[in-house]
C-alpha atoms as a printed R data frame, in Angstrom:
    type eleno elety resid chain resno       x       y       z
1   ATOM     1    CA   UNK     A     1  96.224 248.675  14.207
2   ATOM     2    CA   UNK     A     2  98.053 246.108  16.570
3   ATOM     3    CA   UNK     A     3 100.764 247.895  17.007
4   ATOM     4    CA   UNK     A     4 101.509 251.317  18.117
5   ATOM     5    CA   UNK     A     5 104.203 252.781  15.739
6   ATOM     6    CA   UNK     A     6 104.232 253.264  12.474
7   ATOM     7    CA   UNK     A     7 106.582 253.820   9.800
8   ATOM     8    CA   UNK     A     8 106.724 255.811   6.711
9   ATOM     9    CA   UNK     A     9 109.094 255.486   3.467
10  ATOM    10    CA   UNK     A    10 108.362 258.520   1.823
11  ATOM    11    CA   UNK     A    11 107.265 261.967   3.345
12  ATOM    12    CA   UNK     A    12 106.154 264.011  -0.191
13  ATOM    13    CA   UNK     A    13 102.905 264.955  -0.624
14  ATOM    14    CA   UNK     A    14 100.828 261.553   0.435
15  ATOM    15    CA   UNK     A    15 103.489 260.656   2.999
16  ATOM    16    CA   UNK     A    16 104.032 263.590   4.622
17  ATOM    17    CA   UNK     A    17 100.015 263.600   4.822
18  ATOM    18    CA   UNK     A    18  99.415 260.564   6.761
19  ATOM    19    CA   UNK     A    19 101.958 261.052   9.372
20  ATOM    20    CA   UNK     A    20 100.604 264.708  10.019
21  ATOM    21    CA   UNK     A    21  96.806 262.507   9.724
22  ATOM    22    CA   UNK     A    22  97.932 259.921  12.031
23  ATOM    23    CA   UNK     A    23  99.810 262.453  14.545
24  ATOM    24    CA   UNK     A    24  96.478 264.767  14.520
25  ATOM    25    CA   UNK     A    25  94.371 261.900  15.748
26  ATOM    26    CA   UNK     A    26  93.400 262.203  19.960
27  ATOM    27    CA   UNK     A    27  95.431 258.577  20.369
28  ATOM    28    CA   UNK     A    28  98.180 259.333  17.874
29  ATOM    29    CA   UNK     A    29 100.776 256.299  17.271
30  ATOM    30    CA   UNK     A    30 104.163 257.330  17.042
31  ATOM    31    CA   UNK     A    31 105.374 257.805  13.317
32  ATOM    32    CA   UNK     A    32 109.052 257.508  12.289
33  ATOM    33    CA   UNK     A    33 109.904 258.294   8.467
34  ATOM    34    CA   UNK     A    34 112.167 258.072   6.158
35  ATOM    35    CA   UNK     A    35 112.927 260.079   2.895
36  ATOM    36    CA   UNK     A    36 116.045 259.943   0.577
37  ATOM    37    CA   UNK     A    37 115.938 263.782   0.356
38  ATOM    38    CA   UNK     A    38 117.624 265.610   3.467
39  ATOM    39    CA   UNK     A    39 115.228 268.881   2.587
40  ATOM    40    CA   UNK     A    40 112.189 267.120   2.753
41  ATOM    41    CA   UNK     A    41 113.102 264.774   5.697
42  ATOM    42    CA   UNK     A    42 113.814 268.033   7.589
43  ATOM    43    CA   UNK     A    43 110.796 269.745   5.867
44  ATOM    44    CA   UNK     A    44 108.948 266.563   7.928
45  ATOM    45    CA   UNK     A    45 110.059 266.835  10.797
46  ATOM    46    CA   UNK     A    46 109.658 271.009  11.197
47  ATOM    47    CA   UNK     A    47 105.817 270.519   9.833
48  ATOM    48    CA   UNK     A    48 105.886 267.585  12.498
49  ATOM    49    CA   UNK     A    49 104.470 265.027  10.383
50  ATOM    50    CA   UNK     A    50 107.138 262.323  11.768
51  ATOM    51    CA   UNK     A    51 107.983 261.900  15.242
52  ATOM    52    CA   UNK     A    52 111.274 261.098  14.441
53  ATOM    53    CA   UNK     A    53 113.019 260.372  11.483
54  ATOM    54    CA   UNK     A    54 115.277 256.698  10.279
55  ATOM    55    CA   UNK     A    55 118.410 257.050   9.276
56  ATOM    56    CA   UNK     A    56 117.967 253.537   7.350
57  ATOM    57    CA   UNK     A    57 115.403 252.636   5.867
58  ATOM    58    CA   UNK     A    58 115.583 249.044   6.664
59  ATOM    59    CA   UNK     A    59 115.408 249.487  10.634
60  ATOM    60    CA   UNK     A    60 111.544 250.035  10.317
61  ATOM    61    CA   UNK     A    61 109.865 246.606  10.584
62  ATOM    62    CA   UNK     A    62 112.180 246.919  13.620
63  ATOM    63    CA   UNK     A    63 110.990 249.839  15.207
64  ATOM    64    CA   UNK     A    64 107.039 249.422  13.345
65  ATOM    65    CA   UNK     A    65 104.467 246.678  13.293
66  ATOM    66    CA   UNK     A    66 103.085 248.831   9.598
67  ATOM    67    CA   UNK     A    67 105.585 249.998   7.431
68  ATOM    68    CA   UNK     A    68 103.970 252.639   4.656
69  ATOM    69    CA   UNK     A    69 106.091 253.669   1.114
70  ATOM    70    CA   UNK     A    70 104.685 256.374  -0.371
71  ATOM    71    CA   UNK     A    71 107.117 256.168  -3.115
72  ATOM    72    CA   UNK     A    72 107.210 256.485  -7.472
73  ATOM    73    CA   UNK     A    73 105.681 253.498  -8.189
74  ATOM    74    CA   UNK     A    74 109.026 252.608 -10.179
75  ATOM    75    CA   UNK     A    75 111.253 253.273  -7.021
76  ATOM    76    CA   UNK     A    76 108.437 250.902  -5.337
77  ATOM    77    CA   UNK     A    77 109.189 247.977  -7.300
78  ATOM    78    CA   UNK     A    78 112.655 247.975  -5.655
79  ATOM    79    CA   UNK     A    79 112.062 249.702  -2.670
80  ATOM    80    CA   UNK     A    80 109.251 247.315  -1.533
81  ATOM    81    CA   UNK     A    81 110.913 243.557  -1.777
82  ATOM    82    CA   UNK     A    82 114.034 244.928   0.255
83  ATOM    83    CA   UNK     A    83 111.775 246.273   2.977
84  ATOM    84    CA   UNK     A    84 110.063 243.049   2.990
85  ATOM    85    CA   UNK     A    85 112.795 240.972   3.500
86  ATOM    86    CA   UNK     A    86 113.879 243.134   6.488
87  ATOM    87    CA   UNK     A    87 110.176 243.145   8.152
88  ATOM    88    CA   UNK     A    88 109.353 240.290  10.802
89  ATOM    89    CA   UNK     A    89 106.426 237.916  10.450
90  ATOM    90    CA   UNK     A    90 103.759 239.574  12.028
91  ATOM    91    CA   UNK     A    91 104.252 242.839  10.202
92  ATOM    92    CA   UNK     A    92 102.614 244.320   7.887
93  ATOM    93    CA   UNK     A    93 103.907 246.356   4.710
94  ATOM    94    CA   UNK     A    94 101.381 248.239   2.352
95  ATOM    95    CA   UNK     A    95 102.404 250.637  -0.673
96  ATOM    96    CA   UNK     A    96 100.473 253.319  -1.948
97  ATOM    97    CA   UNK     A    97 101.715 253.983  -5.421
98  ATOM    98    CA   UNK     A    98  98.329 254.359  -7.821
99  ATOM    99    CA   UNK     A    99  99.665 250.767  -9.847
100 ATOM   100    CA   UNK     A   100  99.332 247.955  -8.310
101 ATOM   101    CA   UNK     A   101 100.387 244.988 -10.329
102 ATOM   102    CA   UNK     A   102 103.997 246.199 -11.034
103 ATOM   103    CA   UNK     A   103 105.010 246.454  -7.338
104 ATOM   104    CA   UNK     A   104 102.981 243.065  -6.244
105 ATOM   105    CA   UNK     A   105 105.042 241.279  -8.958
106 ATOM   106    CA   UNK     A   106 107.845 242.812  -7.520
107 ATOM   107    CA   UNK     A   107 107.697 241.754  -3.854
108 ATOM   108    CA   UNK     A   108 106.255 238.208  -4.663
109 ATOM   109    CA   UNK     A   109 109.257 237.545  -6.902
110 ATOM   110    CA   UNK     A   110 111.204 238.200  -3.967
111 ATOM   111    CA   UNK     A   111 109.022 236.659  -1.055
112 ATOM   112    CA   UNK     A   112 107.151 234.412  -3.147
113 ATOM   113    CA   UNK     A   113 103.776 233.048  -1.770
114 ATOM   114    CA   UNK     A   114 104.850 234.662   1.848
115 ATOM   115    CA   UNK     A   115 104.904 237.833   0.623
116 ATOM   116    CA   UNK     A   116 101.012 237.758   0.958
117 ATOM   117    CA   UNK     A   117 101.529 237.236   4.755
118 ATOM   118    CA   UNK     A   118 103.255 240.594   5.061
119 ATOM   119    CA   UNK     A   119 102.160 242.802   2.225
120 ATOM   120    CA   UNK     A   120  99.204 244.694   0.347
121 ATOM   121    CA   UNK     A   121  99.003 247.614  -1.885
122 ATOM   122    CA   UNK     A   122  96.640 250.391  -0.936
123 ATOM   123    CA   UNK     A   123  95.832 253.343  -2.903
124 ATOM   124    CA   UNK     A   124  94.134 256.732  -1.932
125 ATOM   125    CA   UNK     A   125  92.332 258.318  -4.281
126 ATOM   126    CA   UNK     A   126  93.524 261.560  -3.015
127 ATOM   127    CA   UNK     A   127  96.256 262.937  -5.161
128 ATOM   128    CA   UNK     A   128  97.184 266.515  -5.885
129 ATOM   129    CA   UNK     A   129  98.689 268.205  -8.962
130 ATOM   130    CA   UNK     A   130 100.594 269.941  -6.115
131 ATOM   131    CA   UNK     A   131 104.122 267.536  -4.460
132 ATOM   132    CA   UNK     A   132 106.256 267.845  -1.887
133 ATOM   133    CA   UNK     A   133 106.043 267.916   1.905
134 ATOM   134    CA   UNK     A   134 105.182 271.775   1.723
135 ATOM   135    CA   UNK     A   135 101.829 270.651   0.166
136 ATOM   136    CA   UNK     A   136 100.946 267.924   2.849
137 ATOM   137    CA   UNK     A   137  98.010 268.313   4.593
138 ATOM   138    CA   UNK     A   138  96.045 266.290   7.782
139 ATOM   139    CA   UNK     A   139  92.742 266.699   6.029
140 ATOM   140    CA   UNK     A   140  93.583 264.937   2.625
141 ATOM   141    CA   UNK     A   141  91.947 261.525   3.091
142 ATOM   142    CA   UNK     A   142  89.079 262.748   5.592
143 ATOM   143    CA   UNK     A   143  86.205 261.153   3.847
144 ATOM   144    CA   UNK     A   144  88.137 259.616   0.393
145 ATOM   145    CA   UNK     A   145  88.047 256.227  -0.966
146 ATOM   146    CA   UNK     A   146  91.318 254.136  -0.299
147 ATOM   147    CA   UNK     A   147  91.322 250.842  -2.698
148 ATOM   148    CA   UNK     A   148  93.179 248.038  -0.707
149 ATOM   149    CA   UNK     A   149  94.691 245.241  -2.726
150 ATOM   150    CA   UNK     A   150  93.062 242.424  -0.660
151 ATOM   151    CA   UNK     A   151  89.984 240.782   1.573
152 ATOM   152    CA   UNK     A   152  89.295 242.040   4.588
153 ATOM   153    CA   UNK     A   153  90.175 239.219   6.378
154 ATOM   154    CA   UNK     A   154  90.633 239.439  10.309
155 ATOM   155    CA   UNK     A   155  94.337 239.743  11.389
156 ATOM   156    CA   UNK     A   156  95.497 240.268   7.429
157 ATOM   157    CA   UNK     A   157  97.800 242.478   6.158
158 ATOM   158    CA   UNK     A   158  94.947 244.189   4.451
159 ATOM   159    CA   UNK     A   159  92.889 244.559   7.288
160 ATOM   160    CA   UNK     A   160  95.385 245.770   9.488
161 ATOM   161    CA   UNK     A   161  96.001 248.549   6.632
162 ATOM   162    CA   UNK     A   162  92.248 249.106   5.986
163 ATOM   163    CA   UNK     A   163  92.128 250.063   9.729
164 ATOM   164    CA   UNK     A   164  94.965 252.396   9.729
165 ATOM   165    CA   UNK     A   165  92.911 254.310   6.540
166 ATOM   166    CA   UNK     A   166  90.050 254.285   9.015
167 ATOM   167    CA   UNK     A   167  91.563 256.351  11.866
168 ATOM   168    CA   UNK     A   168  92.787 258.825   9.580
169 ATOM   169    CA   UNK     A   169  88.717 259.396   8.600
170 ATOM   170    CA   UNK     A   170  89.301 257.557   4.829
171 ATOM   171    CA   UNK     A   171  86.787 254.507   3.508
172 ATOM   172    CA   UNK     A   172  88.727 251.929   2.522
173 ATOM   173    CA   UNK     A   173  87.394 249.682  -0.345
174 ATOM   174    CA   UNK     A   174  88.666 245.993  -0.916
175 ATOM   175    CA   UNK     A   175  89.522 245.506  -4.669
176 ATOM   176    CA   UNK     A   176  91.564 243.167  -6.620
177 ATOM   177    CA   UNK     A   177  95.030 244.759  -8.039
178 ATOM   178    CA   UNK     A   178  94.162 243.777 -11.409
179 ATOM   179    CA   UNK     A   179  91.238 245.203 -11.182
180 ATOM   180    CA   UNK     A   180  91.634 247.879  -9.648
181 ATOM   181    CA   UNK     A   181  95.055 248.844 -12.332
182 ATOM   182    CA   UNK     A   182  92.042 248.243 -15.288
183 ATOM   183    CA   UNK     A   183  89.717 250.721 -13.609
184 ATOM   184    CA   UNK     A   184  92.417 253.870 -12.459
185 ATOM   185    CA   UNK     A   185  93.296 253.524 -16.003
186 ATOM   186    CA   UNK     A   186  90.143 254.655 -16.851
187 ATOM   187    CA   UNK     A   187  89.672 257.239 -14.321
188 ATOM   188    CA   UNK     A   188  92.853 258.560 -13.354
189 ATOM   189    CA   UNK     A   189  95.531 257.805 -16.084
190 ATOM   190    CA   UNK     A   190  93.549 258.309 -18.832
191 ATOM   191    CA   UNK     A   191  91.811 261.827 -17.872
192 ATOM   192    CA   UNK     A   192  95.748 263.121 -16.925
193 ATOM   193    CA   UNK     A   193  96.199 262.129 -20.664
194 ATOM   194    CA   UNK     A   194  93.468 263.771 -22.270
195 ATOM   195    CA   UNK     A   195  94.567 266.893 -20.002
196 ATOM   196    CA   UNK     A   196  97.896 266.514 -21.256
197 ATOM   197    CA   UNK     A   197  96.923 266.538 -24.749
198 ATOM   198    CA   UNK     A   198  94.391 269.866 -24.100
199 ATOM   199    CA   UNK     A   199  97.250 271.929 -23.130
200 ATOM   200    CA   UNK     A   200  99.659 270.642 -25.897
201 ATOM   201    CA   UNK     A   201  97.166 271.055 -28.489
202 ATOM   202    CA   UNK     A   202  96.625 274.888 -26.846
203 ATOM   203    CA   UNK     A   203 100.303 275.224 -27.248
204 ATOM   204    CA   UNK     A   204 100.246 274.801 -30.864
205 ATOM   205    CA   UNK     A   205  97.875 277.570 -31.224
206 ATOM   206    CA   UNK     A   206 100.322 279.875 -32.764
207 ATOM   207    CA   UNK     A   207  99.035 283.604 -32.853
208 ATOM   208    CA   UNK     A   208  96.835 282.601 -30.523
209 ATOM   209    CA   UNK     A   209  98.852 281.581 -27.567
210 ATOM   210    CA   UNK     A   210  99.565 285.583 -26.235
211 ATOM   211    CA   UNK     A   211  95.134 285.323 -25.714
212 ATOM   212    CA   UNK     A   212  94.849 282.313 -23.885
213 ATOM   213    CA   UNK     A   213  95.200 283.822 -20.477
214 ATOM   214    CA   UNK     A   214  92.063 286.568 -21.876
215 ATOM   215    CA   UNK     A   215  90.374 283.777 -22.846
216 ATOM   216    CA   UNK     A   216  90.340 281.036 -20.031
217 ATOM   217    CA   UNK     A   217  87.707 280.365 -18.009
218 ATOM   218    CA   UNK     A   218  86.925 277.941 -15.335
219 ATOM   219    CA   UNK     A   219  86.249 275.357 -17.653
220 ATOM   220    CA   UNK     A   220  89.524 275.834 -18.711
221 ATOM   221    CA   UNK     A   221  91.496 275.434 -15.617
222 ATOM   222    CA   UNK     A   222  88.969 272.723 -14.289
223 ATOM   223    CA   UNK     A   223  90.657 270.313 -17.836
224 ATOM   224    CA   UNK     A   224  93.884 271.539 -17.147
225 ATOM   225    CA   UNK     A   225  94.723 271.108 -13.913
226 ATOM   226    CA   UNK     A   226  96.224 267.436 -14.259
227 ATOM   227    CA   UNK     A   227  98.703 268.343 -16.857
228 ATOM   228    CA   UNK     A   228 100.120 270.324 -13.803
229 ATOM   229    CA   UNK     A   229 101.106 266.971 -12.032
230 ATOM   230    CA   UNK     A   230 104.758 266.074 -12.007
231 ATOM   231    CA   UNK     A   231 106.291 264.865 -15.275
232 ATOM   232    CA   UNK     A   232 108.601 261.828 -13.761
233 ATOM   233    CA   UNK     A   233 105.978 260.236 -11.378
234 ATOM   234    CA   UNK     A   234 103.289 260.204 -14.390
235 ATOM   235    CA   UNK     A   235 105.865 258.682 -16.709
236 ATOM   236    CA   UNK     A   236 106.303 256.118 -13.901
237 ATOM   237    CA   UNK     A   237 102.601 255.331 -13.886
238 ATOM   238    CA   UNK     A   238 101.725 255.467 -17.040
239 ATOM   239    CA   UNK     A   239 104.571 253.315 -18.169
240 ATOM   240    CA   UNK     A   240 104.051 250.811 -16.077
241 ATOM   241    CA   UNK     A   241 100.085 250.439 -16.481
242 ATOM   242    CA   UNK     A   242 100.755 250.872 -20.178
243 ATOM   243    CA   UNK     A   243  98.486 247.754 -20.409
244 ATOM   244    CA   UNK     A   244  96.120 248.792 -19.239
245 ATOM   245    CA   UNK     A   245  96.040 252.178 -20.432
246 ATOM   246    CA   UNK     A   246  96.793 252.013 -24.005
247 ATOM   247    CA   UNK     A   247  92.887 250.334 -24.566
248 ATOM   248    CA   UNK     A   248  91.414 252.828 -22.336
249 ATOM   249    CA   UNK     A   249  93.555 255.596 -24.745
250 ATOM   250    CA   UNK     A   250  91.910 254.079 -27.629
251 ATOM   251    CA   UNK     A   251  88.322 253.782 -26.366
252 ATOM   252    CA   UNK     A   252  89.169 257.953 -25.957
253 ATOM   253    CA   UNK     A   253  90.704 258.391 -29.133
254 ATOM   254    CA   UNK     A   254  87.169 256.592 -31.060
255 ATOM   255    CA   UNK     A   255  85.043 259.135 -28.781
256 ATOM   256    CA   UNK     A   256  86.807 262.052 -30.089
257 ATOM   257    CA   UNK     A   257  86.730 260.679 -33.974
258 ATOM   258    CA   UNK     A   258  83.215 260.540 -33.595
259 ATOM   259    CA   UNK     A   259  82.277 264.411 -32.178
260 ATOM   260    CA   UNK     A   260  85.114 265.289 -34.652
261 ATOM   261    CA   UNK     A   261  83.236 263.731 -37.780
262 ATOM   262    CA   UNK     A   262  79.409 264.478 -36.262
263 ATOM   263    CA   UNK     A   263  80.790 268.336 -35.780
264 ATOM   264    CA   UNK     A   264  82.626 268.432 -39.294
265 ATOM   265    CA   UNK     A   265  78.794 267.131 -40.892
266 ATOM   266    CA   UNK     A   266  76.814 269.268 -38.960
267 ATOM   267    CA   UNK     A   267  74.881 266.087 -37.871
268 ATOM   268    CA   UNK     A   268  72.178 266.016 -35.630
269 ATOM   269    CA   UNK     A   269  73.623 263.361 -34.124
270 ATOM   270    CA   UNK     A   270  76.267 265.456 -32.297
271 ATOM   271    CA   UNK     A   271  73.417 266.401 -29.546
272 ATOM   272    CA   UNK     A   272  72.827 262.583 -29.157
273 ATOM   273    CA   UNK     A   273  76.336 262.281 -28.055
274 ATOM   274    CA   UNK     A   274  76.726 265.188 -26.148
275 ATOM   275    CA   UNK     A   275  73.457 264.282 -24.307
276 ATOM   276    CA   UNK     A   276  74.271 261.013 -23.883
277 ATOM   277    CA   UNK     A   277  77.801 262.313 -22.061
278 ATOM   278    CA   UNK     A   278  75.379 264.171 -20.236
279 ATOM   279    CA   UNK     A   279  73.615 261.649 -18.677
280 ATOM   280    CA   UNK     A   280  76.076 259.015 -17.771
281 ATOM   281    CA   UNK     A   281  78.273 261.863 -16.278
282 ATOM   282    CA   UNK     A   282  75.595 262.274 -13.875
283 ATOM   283    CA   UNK     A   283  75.774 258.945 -13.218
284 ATOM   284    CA   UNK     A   284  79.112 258.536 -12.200
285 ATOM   285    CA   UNK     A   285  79.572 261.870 -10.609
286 ATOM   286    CA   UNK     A   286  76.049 262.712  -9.383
């Protein structure tokens, strides 16, 4: 980072975490925030994740040379051009919702072309069903993957935000946003779905509901744990990647018809799937 001070929009659950990360480092920079909720701006401050906190939003590309909003990705897409046009040249503003496209649109209808000088989505790929500044934590992006919007170019906005991912002990990873929208739709939006749909089709179990608690293992919890996340920020994302995800839901939706129908037959060619699950899950997640 160039500058010493930076600024957060945002202090939930990935806010509040990177100003506790950045304020646990030996060389911390000093971190101002910002949150539209008194509670958790003064849950911020007393778990001193923020040095100090803004009373306006806007002052921050005049107190920060790298304005963060850790924001709904819906809130984001008005959020971010407004802080843009309030940042100096020189600055740098990156967003963290986990959609890209939606809040690039956003601040280059407002900035056009410049807003490439000053801005660049970055997303860490640690979430939590958990929220709120009581669940923040220093450790959440020690070793995770952060997907930056951009080239790692020296002296660009994504740079400059790759590094700050650095000192908090994350790897960031250069991607393109539309990319990088196709593929969390596959491996973020999609599985919160599917988990979604578990627990609704458990719900419908009738007679059976009173024995689910008996009955539920680890596997259990382990596909279940998503549908836990909050209700308005995944109605945010998954509206606004609905592009994206409404393939991926189908892909899913042809998997399932096809254990369905092999399980109805008896077919042998249920252990083919399962096996081949099997193996490519190893691949992916080894």
């Amino acid at each position: 980072m160039t500058r010493r001070t930076v600024a957060i929009h945002g202090l939930g659950l990935i806010g509040g975490s990177l100003g506790l990360a950045l304020r646990a480092r030996p060389d911390p920079p000093r971190v101002l925030g910002f949150d539209p909720d008194p509670d958790t701006a003064r849950g911020a401050v007393k778990r001193g994740a923020v040095d100090a906190l803004l009373e306006d939003p806007e002052r921050a590309g005049a107190e920060a040379g790298l304005v963060v909003t850790a924001v709904p990705p819906r809130t984001a897409t008005s959020v971010v051009p407004r802080l843009l046009a309030s940042i100096p040249a020189g600055a740098t503003l990156t967003d963290l919702s986990s959609v890209m496209l939606p809040v690039l649109a956003a601040a280059t209808a407002a900035m056009g072309r410049g807003a490439s000088a000053r801005f660049v989505a970055s997303h860490p790929l640690r979430g939590s069903e958990q929220s709120g500044i009581e669940a923040a934590r220093a450790d959440l992006f020690e070793g995770g993957t952060v997907i930056v919007g951009g080239p790692f170019e020296p002296g660009s906005p994504a740079e400059r935000t790759a590094a700050l991912w650095r000192s908090v002990g994350a790897v960031p990873v250069s991607m393109a946003p539309t990319i990088h929208d196709a593929l969390v739709a596959l491996t973020s939006h999609v599985p919160l779905v599917a988990s979604s749909a578990l627990v609704r089709t458990l719900r419908r179990t009738g007679n059976m509901t009173g024995l689910l608690a008996q009955g539920a293992g680890p596997g259990l919890r382990d596909m279940t744990r998503l549908a836990a996340s909050p209700s308005d920020l995944w109605f945010d994302i998954l509206t606004l990647n609905a592009e994206k995800v409404t393939p991926a839901l189908e892909l899913l939706e042809r998997e399932v018809r096809a254990l369905r129908h092999a399980i109805e037959r008896k077919d042998p060619e249920l252990r083919t799937l399962l096996d081949e699950a099997r193996q490519f899950r190893r691949e992916i997640a080894p």
